[in-house]
MARDO-347033 format. One record per residue: residue number from 1; x, y, z of N, C-alpha, C, O, CB in turn. Coordinates in steps of 0.02 Angstrom, whole numbers, padded with zeros to 5 digits, m for minus. Glycine has a CB too. Example, Ala and Ser with C-alpha at 12.3 -4.5 7.8 and 13.67 -1.06 7.14 Angstrom:
BEGIN
+-------+--------+--------+--------+--------+--------+--------+--------+--------+--------+--------+--------+--------+--------+--------+--------+
! lumgu !   n.px !   n.py !   n.pz !  ca.px !  ca.py !  ca.pz !   c.px !   c.py !   c.pz !   o.px !   o.py !   o.pz !  cb.px !  cb.py !  cb.pz !
+-------+--------+--------+--------+--------+--------+--------+--------+--------+--------+--------+--------+--------+--------+--------+--------+
!     1 !  00660 ! m00284 !  00390 !  00615 ! m00225 !  00390 !  00660 ! m00165 !  00390 !  00712 ! m00166 !  00423 !  00565 ! m00224 !  00452 !
!     2 !  00642 ! m00112 !  00354 !  00684 ! m00053 !  00357 !  00645 !  00002 !  00394 !  00670 !  00057 !  00402 !  00704 ! m00030 !  00286 !
+-------+--------+--------+--------+--------+--------+--------+--------+--------+--------+--------+--------+--------+--------+--------+--------+
% end
This chain:
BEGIN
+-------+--------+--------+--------+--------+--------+--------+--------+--------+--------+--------+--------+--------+--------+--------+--------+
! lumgu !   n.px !   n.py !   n.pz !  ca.px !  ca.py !  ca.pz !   c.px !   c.py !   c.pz !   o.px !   o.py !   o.pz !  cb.px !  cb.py !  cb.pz !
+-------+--------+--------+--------+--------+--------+--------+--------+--------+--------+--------+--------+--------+--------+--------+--------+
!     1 !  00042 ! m00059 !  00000 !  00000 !  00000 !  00000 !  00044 !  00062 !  00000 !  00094 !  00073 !  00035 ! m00048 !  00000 !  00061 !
!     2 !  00022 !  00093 ! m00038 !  00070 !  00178 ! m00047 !  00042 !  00219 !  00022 ! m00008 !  00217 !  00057 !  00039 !  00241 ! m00139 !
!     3 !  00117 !  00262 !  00020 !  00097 !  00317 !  00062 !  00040 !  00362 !  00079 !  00026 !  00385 !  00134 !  00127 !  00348 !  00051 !
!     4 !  00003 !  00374 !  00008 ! m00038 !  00395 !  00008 ! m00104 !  00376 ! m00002 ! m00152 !  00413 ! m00006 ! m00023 !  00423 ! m00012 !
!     5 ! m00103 !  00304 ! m00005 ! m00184 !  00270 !  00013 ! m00196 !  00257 !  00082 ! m00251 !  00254 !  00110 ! m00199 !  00194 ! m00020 !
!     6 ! m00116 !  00249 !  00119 ! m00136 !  00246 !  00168 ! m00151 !  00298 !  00210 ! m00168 !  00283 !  00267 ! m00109 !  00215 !  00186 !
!     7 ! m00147 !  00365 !  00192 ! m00176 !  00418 !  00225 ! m00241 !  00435 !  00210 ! m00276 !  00466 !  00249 ! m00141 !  00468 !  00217 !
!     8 ! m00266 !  00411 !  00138 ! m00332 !  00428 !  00117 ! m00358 !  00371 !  00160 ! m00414 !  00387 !  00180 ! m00352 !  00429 !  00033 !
!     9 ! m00341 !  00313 !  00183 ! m00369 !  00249 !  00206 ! m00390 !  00282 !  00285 ! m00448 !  00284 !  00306 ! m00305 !  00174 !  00204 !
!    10 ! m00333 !  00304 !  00318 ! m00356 !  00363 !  00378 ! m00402 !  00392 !  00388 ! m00449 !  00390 !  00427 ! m00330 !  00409 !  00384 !
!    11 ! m00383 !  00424 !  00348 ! m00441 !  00505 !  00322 ! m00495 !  00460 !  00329 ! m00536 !  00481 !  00370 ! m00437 !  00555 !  00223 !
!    12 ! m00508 !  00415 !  00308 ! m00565 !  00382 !  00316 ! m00604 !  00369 !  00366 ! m00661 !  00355 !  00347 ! m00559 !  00340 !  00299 !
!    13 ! m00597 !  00368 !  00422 ! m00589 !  00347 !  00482 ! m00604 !  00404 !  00520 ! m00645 !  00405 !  00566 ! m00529 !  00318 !  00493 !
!    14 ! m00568 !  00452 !  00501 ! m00604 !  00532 !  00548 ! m00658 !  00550 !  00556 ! m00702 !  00547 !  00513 ! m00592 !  00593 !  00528 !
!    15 ! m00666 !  00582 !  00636 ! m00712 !  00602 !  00659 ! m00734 !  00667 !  00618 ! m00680 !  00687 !  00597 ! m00700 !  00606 !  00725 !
!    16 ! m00762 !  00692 !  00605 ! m00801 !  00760 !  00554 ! m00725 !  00812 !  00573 ! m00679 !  00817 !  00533 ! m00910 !  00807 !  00596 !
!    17 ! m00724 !  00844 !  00637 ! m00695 !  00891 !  00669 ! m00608 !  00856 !  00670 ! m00558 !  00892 !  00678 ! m00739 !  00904 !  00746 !
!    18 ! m00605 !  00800 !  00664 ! m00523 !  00773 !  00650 ! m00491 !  00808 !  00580 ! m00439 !  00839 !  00567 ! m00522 !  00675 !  00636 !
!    19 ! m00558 !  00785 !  00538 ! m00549 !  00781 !  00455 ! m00547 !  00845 !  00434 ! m00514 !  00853 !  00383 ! m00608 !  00744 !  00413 !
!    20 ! m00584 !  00912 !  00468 ! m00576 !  00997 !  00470 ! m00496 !  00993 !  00478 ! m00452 !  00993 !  00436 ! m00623 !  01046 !  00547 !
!    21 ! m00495 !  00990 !  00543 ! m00408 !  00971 !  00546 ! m00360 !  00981 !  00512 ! m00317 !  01025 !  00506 ! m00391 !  00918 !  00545 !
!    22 ! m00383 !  00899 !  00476 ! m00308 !  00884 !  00424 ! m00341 !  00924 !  00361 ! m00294 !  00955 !  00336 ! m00284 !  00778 !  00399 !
!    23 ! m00382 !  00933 !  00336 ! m00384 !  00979 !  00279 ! m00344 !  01056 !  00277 ! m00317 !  01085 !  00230 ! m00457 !  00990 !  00270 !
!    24 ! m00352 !  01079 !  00357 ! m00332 !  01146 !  00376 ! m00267 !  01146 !  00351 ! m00239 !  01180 !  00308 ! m00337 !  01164 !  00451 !
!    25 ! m00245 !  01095 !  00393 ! m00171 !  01092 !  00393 ! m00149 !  01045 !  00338 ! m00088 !  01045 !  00344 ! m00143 !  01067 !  00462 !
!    26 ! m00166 !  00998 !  00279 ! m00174 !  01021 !  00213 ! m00149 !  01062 !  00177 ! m00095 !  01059 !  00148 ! m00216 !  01034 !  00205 !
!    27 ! m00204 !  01120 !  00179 ! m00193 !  01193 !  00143 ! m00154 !  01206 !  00176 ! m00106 !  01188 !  00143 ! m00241 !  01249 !  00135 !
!    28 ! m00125 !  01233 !  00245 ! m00054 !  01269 !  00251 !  00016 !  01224 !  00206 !  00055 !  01247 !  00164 ! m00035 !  01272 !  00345 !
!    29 !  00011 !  01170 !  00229 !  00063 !  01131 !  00180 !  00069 !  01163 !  00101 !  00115 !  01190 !  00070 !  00036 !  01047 !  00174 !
!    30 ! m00015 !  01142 !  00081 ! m00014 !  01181 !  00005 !  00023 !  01244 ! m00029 !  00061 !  01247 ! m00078 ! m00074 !  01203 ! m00004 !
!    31 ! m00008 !  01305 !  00026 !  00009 !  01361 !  00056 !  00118 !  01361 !  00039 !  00156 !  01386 ! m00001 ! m00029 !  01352 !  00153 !
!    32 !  00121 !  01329 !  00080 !  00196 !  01332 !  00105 !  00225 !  01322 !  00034 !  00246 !  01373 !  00005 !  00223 !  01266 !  00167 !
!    33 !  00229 !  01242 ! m00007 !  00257 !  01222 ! m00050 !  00236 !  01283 ! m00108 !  00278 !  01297 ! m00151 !  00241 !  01149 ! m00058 !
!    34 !  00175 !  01314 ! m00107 !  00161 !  01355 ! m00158 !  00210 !  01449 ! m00159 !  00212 !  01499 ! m00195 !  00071 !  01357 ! m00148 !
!    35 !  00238 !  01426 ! m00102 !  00277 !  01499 ! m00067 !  00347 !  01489 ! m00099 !  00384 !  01527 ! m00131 !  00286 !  01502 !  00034 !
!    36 !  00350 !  01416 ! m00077 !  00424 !  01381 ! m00114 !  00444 !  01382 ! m00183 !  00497 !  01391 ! m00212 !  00426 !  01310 ! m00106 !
!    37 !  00384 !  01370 ! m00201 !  00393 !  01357 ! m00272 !  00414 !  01425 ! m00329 !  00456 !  01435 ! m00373 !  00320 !  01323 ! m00292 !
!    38 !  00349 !  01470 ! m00295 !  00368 !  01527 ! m00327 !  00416 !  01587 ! m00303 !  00415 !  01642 ! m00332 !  00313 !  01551 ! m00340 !
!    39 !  00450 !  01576 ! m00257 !  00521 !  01591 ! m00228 !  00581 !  01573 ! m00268 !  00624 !  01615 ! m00276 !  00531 !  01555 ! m00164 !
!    40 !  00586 !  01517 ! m00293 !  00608 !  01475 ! m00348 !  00631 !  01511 ! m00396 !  00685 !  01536 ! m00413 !  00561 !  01434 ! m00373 !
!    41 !  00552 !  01503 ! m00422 !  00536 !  01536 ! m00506 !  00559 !  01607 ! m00489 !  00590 !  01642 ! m00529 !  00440 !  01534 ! m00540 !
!    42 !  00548 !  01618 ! m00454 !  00565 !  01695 ! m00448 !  00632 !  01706 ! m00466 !  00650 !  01731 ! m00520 !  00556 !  01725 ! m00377 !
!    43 !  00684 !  01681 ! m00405 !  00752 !  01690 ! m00430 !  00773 !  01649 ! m00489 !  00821 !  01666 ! m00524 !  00798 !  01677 ! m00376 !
!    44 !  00741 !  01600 ! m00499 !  00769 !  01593 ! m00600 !  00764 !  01635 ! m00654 !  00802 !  01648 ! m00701 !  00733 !  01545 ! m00640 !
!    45 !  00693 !  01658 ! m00631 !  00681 !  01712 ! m00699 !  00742 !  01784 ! m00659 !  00787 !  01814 ! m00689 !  00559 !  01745 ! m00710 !
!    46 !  00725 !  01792 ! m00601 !  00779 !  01886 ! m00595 !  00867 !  01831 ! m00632 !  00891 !  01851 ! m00685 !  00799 !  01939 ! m00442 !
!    47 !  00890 !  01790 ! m00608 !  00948 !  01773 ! m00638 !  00948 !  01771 ! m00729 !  00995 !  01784 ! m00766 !  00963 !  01703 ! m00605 !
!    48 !  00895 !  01755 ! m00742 !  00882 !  01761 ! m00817 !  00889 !  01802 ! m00847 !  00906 !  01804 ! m00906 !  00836 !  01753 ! m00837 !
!    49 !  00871 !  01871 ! m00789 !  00874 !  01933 ! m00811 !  00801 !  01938 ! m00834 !  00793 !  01982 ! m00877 !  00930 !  01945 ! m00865 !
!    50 !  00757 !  01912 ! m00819 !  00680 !  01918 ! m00833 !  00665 !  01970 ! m00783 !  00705 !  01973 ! m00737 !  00632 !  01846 ! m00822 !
!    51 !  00615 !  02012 ! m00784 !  00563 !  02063 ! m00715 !  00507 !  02061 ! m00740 !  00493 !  02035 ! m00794 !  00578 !  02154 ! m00697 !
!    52 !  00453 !  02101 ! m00687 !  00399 !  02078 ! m00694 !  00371 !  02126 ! m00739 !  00311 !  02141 ! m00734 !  00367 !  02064 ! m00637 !
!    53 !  00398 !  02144 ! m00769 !  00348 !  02193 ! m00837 !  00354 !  02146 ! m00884 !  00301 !  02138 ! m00914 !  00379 !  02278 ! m00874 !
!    54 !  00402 !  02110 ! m00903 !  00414 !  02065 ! m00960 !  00389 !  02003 ! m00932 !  00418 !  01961 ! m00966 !  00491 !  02060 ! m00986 !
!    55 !  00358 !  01976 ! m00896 !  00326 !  01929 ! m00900 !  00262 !  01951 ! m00893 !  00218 !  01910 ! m00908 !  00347 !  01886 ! m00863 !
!    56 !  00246 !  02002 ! m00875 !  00161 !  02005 ! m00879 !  00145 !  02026 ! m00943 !  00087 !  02028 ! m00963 !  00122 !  02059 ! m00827 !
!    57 !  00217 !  02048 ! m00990 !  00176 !  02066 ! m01052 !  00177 !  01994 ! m01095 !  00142 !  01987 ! m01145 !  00214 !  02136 ! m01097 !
!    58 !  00227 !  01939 ! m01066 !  00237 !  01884 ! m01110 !  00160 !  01853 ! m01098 !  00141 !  01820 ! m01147 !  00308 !  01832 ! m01088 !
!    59 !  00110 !  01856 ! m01041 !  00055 !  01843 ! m01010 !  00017 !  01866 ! m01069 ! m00014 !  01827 ! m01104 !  00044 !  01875 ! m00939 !
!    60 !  00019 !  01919 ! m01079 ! m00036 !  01982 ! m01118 ! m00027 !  01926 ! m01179 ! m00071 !  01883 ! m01181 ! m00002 !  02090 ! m01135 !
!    61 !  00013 !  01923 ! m01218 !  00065 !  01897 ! m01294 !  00013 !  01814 ! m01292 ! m00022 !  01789 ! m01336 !  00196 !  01882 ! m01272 !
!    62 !  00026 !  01796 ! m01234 !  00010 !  01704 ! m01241 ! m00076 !  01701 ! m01227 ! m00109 !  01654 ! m01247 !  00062 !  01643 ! m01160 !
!    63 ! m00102 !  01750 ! m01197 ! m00171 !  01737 ! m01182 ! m00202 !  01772 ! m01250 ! m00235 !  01734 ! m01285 ! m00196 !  01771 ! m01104 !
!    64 ! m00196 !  01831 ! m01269 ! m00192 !  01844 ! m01346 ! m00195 !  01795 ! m01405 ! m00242 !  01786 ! m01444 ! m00134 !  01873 ! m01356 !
!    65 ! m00135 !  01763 ! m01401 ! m00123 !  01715 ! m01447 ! m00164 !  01643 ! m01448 ! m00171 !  01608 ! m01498 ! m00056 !  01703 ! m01438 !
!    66 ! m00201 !  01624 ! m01357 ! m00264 !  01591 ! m01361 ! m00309 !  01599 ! m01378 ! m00348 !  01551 ! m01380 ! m00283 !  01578 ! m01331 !
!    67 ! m00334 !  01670 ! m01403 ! m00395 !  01670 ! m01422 ! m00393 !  01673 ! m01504 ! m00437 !  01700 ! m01537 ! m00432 !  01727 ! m01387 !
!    68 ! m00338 !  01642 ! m01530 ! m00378 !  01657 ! m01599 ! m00365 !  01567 ! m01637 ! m00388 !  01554 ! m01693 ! m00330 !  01743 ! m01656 !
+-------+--------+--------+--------+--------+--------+--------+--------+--------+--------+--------+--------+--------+--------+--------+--------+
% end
């Protein structure tokens, strides 16, 4: 059994107010890795020499380019 059936196998098992809980704390995890991640990206693109005008216009360029 994987790591993670056996936590959904848990989860199973919780009381209503357990299962609030681990969802809460869940999302902070989510939260965290999502802080990480784009901390990351961040210093790849400034080392790239990327900033944030040139990527919000590369944004503008690619969502543009979806609509046709």
């Amino acid at each position: 059994m994987s790591t993670l059936e056996e936590i959904l196998a848990a989860a199973e098992h919780l009381k209503p107010a357990q299962f609030v809980q681990l969802r809460k704390r869940l999302d902070k995890l989510e939260q965290q890795l999502w802080e990480a991640e784009l901390s990351a990206t961040t210093t790849e693109l400034r080392q790239a020499g990327i900033h944030d005008r040139q990527i919000d216009q590369m944004v503008v360029r690619r969502r543009r380019e979806s609509r046709t």
